[in-house]
C-alpha positions in Angstrom: -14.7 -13.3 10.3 -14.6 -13.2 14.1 -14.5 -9.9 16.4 -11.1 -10.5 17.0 -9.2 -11.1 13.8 -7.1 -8.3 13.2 -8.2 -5.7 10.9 -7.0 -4.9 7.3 -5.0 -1.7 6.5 -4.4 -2.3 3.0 -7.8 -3.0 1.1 -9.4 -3.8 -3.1 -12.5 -2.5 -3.4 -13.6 -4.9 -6.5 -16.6 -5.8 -8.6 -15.0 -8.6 -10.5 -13.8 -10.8 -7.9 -11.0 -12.3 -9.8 -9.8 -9.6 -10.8 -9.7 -7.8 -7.4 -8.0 -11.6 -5.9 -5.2 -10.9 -8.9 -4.5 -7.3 -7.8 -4.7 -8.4 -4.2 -1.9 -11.2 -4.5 0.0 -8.0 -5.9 -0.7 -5.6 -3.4 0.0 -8.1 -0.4 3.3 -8.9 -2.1 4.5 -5.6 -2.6 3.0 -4.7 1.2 5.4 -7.3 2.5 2.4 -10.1 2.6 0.4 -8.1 4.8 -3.6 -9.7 4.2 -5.6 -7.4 1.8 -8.9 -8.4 2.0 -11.2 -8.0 -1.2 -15.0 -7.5 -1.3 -17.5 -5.8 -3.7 -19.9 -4.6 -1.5 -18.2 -1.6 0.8 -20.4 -2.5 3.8 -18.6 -5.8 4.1 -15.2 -4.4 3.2 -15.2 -1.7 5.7 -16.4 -4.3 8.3 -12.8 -6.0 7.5 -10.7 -2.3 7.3 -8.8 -0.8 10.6 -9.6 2.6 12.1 -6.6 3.9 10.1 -6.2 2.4 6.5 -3.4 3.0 4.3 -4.4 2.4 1.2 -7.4 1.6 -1.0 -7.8 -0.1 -4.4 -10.5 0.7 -6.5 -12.1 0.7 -10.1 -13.1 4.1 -11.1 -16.7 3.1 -11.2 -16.2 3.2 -7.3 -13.8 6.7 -7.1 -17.1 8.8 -5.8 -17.2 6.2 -2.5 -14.0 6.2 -2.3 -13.4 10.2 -2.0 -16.8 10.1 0.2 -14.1 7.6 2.8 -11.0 9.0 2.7 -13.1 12.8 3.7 -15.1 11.3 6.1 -13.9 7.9 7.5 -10.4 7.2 6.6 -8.2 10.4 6.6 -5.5 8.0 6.8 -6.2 6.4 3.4 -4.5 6.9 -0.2 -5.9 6.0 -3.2 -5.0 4.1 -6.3 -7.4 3.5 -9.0 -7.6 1.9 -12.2 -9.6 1.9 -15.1 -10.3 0.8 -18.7 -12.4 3.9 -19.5 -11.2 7.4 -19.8 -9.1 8.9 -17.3 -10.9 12.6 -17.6 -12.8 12.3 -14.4 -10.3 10.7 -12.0 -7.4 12.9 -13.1 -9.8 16.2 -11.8 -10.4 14.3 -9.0 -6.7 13.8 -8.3 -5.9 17.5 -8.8 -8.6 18.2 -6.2 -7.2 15.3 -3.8 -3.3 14.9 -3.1 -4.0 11.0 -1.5 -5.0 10.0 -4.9 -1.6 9.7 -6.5 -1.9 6.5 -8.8 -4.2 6.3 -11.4 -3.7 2.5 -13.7 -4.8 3.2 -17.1 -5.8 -0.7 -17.3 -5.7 -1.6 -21.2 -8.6 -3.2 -22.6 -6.6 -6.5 -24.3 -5.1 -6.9 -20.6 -6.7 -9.4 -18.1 -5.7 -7.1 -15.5 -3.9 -3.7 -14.4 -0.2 -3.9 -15.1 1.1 -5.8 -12.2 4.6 -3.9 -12.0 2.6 -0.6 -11.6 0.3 -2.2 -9.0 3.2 -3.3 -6.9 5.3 0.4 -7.6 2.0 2.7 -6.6 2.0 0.4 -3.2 5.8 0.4 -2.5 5.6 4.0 -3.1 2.7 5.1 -1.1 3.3 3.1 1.9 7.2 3.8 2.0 7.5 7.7 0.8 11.1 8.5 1.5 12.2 5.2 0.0 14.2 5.8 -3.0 12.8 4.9 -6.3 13.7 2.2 -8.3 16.3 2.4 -11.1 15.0 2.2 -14.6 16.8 -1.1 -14.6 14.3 -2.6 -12.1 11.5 -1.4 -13.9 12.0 -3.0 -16.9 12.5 -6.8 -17.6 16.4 -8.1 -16.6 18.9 -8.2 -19.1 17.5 -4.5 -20.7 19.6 -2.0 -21.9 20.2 1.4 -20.5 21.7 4.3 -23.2 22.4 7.7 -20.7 23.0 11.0 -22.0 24.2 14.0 -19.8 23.9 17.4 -22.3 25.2 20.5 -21.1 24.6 22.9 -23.9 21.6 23.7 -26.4 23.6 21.6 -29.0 24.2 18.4 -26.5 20.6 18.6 -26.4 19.7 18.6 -29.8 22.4 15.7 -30.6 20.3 13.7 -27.4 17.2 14.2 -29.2 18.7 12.5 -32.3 20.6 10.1 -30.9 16.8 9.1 -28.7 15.2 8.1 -32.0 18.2 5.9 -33.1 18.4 3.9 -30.2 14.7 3.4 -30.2 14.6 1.9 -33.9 17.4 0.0 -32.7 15.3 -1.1 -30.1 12.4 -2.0 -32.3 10.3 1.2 -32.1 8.3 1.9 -36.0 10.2 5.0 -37.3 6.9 7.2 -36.2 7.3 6.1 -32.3 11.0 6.6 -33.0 9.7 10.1 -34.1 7.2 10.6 -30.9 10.1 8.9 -28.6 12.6 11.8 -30.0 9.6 14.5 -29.8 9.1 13.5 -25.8 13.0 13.7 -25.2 13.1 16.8 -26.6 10.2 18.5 -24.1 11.3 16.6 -21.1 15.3 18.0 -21.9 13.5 21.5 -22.3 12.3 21.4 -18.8 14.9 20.0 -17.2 17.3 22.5 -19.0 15.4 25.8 -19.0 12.7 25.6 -16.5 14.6 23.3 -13.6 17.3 25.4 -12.9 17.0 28.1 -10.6 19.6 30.5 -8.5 20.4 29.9 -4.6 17.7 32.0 -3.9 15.1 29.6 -5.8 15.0 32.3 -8.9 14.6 30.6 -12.4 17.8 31.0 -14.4 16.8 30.0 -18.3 13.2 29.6 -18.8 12.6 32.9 -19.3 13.7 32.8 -23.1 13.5 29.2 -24.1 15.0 29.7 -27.6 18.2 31.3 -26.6 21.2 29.0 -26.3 22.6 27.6 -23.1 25.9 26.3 -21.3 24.5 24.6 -18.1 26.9 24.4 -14.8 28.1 21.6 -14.1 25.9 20.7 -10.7 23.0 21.7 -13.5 22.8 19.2 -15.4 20.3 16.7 -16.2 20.5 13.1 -17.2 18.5 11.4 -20.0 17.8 7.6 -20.0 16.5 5.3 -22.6 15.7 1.8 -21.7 14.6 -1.2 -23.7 13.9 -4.6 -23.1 12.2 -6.0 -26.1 8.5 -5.4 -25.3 8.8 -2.0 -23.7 10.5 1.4 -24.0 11.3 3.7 -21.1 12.6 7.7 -21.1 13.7 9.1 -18.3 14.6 12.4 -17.5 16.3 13.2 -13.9 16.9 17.4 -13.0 18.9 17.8 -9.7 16.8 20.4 -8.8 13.4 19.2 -7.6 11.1 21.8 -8.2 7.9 20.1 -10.3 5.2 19.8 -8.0 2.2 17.6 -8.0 -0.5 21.1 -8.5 1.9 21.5 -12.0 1.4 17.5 -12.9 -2.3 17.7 -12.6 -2.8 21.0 -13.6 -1.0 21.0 -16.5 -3.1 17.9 -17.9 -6.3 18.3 -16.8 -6.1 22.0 -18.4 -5.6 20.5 -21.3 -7.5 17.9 -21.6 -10.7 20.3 -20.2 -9.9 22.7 -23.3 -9.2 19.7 -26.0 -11.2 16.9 -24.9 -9.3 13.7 -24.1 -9.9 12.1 -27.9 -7.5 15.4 -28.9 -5.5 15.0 -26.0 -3.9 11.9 -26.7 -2.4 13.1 -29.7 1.0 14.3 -29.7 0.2 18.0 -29.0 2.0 20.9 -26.9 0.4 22.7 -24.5 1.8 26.3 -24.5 -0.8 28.5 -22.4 1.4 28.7 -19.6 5.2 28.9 -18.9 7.3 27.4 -16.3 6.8 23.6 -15.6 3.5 23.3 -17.0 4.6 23.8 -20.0 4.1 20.3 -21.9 2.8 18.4 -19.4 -0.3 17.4 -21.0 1.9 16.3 -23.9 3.8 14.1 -22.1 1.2 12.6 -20.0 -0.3 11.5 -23.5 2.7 10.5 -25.4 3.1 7.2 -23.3 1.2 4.0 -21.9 2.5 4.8 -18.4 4.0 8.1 -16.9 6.0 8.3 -13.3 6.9 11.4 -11.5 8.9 11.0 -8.7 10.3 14.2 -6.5 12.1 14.8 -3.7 11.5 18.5 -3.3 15.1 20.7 -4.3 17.1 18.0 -5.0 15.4 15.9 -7.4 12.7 15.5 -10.0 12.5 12.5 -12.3 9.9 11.7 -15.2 9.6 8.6 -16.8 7.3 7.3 -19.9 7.0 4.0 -20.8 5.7 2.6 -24.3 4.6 -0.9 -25.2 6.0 -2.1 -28.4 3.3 -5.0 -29.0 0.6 -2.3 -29.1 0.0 -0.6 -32.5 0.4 3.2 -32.5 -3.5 3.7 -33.8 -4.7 1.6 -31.1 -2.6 3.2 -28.5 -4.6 6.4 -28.7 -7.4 4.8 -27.8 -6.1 3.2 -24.2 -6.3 5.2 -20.8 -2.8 6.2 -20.0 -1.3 5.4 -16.8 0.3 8.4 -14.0 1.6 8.2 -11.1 2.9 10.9 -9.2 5.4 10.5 -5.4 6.8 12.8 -3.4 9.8 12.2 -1.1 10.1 14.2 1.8 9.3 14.5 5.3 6.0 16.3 5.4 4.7 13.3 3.3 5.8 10.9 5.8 4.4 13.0 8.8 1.0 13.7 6.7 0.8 9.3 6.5 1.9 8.7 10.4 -1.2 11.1 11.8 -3.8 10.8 8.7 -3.3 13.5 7.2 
């Protein structure tokens, strides 16, 4: 490559070189077609980077390099990694380091990283106060979309029921029916008791989670199953915007630190602390693929996904997917001066 070809912002740092060329035809389509060069020796990739990369992808094998750049060399660089080991180590490393948002839990059957989260992590990193997609878009055209808005404690528990009967309609063995209505069930308790807080930011419910409630109506949330056939998505949207990315990451790696990740990935709650950690590791674990999207008070959506083709007792044993975005300003300021 000559002196003067222009230099790469968007880069894959890759052992296997076909895999890192098919998550490079990804990256560069979701980057607009902007070249992302792909290399498995980081001498010769940062020969090819700009002063002020974007974004890096990486395998976990290389996630000690890559923190080593982004604190020394590139403090203009996010990170997303993926991996078809555990997740333990790079989830502490993202609750240390906010510019590693995306980890790809890449299962082992797969011949590569899920494309569709590929293409969502780079969309969303390079574009912060885009809007995310619907849960329409993230799914396979021609799915269906079932929306529930409960206002009371009752609402809720009708939701719940109603969650597993759409997902055996959907195809879902009565036991991930079962886990499906279990994850409705926590994500409806956050969004109902621990979202919603005064005009002066005060919690209003979560203080006694088992008393019954009557939401207002700019309170409440809306619950969203989608299926398409291969894959089920729940989604939970608060208007209220308050889960942060220290209660994501926290939350899990708690729990997996006192469990051990084998535990972890069972459907278990965690309950040490209140407020919006409550769960978290619980619903990190009870799907292939977890999205958290916030735009600080206004906003907060979760989102699971399940593969139907992948038998429950082999589930447990895949790494499971999480990405978390922010919209808002400061994010947008903290990419334009490398921050």
């Amino acid at each position: 490559m000559s002196d003067s070809a222009p230099k790469a912002t968007i880069a894959v740092l890759e052992r296997n070189r076909v895999v890192g060329q098919r998550i490079a035809r990804v990256m560069s389509a979701a980057a607009g077609m902007q070249d992302v060069p792909i290399a498995s020796d980081p001498a010769e990739l940062r020969a090819r980077l700009s002063d002020r990369p974007l974004l890096l992808g990486c395998d976990a094998a290389d996630l000690d390099l890559a923190l080593d750049w982004i604190a020394e060399r590139y403090p203009s660089m996010h990170l997303l990694v993926w991996t078809s080991g555990s997740t333990d180590v790079v989830l502490h490393a993202a609750l240390r380091e906010p510019r590693l948002s995306s980890i790809v839990g890449w299962p082992s059957f797969a011949s590569m990283p899920r494309p569709w989260e590929i293409a969502l992590a780079v969309r969303r990193i390079l574009k912060p106060l885009a809007l995310p997609p619907r849960l329409s878009d993230l799914l396979s055209w021609g799915a269906t979309i079932v929306k529930w808005r409960p206002r009371t404690s009752d609402d809720r528990d009708r939701t719940v029921a109603e969650v597993a009967h759409w997902a055996e309609r959907a195809g879902a063995p009565a036991r991930v029916a079962e886990r499906l209505a279990a994850l409705a069930h926590e994500l409806l308790m956050n969004a109902m008791y621990d979202a919603p807080v005064d005009g002066r930011g005060r919690p209003r419910y979560t203080h006694d989670r088992r008393r019954d409630i009557v939401l207002e109506e700019s309170e409440i949330p809306t619950l969203r199953l989608g299926a398409d056939g291969a894959h089920i998505a729940l989604q939970a949207h608060d208007p209220f915007g308050g889960l942060r990315r220290h209660h994501v990451f926290e939350g899990i790696t708690r729990g997996l630190s006192a469990r051990g990740e084998a535990s972890a990935r069972a459907p278990v709650l965690d309950t040490s602390r209140g407020g919006a950690g409550l769960g978290m590791l619980k619903i990190y674990a009870a799907g292939a693929v977890l999205v958290v999207d916030v735009a600080p008070t206004s906003s907060t959506m979760v989102t699971s996904f399940w593969d139907l083709d992948v038998n429950p007792r082999e589930f447990r044993s895949l790494p499971a997917s999480i990405h978390y975005f922010e919209r808002s300003t400061s994010a947008v300021e903290t990419l334009e001066r490398g921050g």
